[in-house]
C-alpha positions as CSV (number, residue, x, y, z in Angstrom):
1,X,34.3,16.9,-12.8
2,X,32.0,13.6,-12.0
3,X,28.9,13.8,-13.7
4,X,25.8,14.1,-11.9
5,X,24.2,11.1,-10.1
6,X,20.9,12.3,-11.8
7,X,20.9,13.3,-15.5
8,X,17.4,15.7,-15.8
9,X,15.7,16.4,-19.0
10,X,12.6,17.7,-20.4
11,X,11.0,17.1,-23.5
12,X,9.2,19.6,-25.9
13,X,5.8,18.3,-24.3
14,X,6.8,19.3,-20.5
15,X,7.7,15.3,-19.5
16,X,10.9,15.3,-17.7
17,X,13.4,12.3,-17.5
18,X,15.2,11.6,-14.4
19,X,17.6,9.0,-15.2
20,X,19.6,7.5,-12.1
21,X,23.2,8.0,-13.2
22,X,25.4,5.3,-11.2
23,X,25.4,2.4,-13.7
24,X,29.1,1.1,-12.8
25,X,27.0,0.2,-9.0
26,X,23.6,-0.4,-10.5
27,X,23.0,3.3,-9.7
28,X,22.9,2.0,-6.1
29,X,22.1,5.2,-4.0
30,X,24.3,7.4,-2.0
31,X,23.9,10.7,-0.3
32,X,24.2,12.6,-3.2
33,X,21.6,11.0,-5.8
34,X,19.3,11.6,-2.7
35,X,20.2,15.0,-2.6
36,X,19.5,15.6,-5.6
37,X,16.2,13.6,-5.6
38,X,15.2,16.2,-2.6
39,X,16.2,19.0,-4.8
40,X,14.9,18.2,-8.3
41,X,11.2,16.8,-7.2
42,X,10.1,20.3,-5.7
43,X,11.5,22.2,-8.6
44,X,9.6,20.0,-11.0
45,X,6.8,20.5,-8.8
46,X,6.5,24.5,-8.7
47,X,6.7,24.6,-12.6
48,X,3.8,24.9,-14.2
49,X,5.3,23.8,-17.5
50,X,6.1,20.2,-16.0
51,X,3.4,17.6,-17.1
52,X,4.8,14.1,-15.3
53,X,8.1,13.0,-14.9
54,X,9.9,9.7,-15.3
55,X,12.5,7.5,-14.0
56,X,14.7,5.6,-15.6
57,X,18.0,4.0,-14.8
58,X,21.1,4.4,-16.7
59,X,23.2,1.2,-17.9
60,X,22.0,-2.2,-16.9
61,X,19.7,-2.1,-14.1
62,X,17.5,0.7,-12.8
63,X,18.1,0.7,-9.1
64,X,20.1,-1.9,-7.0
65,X,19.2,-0.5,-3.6
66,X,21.7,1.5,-1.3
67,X,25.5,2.1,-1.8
68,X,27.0,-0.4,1.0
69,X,29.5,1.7,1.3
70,X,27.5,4.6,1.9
71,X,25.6,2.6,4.5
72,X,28.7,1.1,6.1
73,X,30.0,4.9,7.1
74,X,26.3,6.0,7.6
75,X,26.1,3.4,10.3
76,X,29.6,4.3,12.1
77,X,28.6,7.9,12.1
78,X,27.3,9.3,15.3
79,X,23.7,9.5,16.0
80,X,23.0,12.9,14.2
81,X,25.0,12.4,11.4
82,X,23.1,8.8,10.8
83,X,19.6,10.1,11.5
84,X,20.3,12.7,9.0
85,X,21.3,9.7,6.3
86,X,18.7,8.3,6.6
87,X,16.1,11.3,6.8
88,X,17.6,11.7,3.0
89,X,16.0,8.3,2.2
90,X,12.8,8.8,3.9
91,X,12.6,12.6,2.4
92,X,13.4,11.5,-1.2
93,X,10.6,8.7,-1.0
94,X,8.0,11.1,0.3
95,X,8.4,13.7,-2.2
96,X,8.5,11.2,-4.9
97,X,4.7,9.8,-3.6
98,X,3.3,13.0,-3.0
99,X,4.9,14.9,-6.4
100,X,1.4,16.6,-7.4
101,X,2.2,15.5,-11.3
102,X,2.0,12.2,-13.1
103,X,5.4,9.8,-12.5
104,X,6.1,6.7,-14.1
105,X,9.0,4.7,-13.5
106,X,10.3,1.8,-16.4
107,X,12.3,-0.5,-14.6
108,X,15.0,-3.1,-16.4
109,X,17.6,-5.4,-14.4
110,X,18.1,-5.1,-10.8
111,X,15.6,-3.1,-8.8
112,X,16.4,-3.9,-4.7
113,X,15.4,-1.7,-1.8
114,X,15.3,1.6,-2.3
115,X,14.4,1.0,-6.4
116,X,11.0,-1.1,-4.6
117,X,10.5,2.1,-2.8
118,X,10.6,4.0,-6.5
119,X,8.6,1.6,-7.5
120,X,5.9,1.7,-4.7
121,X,6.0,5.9,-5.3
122,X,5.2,6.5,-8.7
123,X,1.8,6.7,-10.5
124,X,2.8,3.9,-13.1
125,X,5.3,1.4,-12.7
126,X,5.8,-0.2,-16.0
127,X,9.1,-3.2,-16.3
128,X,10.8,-5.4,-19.0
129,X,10.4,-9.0,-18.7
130,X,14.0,-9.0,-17.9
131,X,13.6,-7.0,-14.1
132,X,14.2,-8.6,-11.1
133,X,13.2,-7.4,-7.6
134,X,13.9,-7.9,-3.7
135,X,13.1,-6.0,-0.7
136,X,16.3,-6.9,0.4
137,X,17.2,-4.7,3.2
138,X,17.3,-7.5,6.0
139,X,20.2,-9.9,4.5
140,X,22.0,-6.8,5.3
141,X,20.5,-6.2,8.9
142,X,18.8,-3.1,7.7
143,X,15.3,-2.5,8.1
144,X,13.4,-0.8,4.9
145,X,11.0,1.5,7.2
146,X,11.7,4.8,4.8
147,X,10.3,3.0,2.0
148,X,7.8,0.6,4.5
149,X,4.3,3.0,4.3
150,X,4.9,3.1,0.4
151,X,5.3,-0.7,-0.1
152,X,2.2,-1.3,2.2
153,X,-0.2,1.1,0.3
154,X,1.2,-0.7,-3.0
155,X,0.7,-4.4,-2.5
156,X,-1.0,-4.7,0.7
157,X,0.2,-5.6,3.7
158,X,0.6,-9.7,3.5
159,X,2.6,-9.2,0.4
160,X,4.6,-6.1,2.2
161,X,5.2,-8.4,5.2
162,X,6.3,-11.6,3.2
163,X,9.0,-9.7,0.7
164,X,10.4,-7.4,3.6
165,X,10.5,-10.4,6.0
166,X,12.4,-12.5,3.8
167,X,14.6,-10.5,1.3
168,X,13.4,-13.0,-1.5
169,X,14.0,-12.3,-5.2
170,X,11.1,-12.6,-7.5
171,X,10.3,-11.6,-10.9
172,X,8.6,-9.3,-13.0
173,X,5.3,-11.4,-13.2
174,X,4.7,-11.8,-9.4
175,X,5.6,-8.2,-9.3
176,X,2.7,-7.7,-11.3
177,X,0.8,-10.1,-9.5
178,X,1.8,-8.4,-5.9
179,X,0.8,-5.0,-7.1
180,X,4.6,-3.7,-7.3
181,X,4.3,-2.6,-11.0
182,X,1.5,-2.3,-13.1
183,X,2.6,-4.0,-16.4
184,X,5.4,-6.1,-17.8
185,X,6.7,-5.8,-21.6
186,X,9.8,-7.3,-23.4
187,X,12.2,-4.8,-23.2
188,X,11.2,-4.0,-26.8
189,X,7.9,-3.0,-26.1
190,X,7.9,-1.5,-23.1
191,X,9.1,2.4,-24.5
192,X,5.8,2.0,-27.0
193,X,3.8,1.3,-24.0
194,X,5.2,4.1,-21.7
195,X,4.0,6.5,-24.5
196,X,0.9,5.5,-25.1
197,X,0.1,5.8,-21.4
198,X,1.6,9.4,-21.1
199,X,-0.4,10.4,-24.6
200,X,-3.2,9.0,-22.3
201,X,-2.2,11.5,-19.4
202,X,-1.8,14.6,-21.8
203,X,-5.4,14.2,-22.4
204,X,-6.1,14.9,-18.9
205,X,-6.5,18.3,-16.6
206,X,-3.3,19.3,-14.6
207,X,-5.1,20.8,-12.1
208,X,-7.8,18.1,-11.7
209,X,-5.1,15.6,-11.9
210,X,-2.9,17.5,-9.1
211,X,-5.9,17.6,-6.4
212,X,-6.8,13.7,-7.8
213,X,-3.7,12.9,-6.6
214,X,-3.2,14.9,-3.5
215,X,-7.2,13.8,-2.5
216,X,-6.4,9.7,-2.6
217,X,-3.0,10.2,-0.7
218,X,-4.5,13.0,2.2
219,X,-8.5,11.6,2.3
220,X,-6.8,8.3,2.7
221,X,-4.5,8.7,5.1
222,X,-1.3,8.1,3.3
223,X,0.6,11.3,2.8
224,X,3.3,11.3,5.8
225,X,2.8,13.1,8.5
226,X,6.1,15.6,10.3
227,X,6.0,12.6,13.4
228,X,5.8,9.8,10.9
229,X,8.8,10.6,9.1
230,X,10.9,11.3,12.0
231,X,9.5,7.7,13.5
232,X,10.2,6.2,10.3
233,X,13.7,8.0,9.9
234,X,14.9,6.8,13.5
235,X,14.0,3.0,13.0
236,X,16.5,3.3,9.9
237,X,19.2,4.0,11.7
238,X,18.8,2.6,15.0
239,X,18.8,-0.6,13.6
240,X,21.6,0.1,11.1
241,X,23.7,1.6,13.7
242,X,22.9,-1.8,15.5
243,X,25.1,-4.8,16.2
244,X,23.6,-7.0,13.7
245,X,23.2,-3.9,10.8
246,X,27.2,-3.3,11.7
247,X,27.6,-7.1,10.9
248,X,25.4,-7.5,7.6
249,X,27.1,-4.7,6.4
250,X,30.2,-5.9,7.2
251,X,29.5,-9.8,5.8
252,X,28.2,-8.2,2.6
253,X,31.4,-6.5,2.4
254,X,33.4,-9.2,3.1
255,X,31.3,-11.5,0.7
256,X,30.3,-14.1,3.7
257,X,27.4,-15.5,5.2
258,X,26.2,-13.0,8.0
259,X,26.8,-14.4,11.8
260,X,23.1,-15.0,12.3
261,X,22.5,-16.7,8.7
């Protein structure tokens, strides 16, 4: 049996782990760590003995974006089959930015695409000195719009536009600076700093901090609406499904420069 692409745990004071469990890829997501995103969030939601939730990333890195293999059959599937793909990755993101419960995330090594969309989702974002980040999508001639909403309420729209235009790398600091994650710690530091922050939180209502949360997404405009996700879910694979997404996936494959590069 493979083990699962998710490892869940809960501690003795209702704070459950979810620890991405693909370190031999960078726990690079597939269809079934989505899966079981969709699945685990609501069930953490609906019980009441569930104070916050964090994610983590087994091995080296914490999230290195999409499996490219996953990707490369997502975008040679026919149209319902990709739509559906990608609905996984808009779905997953949603419930993760509306879970009614404190989440943190602490982010080490690599965190690409999808792990910026983590990022952008939780209540906390805490990472080592030793993360690196990229919206990263495009070298690949796929557009981040599941995770593109999340990104802009995080650091604002000139910062959104600039990282998902251009697929640049940057560090922990100017994801700091940007808004992407809250604080940076040496790698050393940063579990003493996680639990001060959740002792923080245990001081604090559930109920007042469930309608807190559900009140700045809803009176602001930024849980998604049925019609958003669907708009946001076709973008992703019309444009993966696309001459130029067939090709980045294809170069990146391949380990060559892209034909439009």
């Amino acid at each position: 049996m493979t083990e699962s692409p998710v490892l869940m745990s809960v501690d003795d004071r209702g704070i459950a782990t979810a620890t991405l469990n693909r370190p031999a890829l960078g726990n690079a997501y597939n269809g079934e760590m989505l899966d079981a995103l969709i699945e685990g969030i609501p069930r953490l939601a609906a019980d009441p003995a569930i104070r916050g939730l964090v994610i983590r990333g087994a091995g080296k890195h914490f999230q290195a974006g999409a499996d490219i293999h996953w990707l490369s059959a997502a975008a040679a599937a026919p149209p319902e089959q990709a739509f559906a793909s990608s609905l996984q990755t808009t779905r997953a993101m949603q419930l993760l930015n509306e879970f009614p419960k404190p989440s943190f995330a602490v982010i080490h090594g690599a965190c690409f695409g999808g792990g910026t969309g983590i990022a952008c989702c939780v209540d906390v974002a805490l990472a080592t000195t030793q993360a690196s980040f990229g919206i990263t999508e495009v070298r690949v001639g796929v557009a981040p719009t599941p995770i593109s909403t999340h990104m802009v309420h995080a650091m604002g729209l000139r910062h959104a536009r600039r990282y998902a235009i251009t697929g640049e790398r940057f560090g922990p600091e100017e994801a700091m600076r940007i808004g992407l994650v809250h604080e940076v710690h040496a790698p050393e530091a940063v579990e003493a700093r996680l639990e001060e922050i959740v002792a923080a939180m245990l001081l604090s209502s559930p109920a007042a901090i469930a309608v807190t949360k559900t009140s700045l997404l809803e009176s602001n405009g930024l849980a998604l609406s049925a019609h958003q996700v669907t708009q946001l879910t076709n973008e992703s694979w019309m444009v993966r499904a696309g001459k130029e997404g067939k090709e980045g996936l294809a170069a990146f494959r391949e380990k060559r420069k892209p034909a439009w590069a």
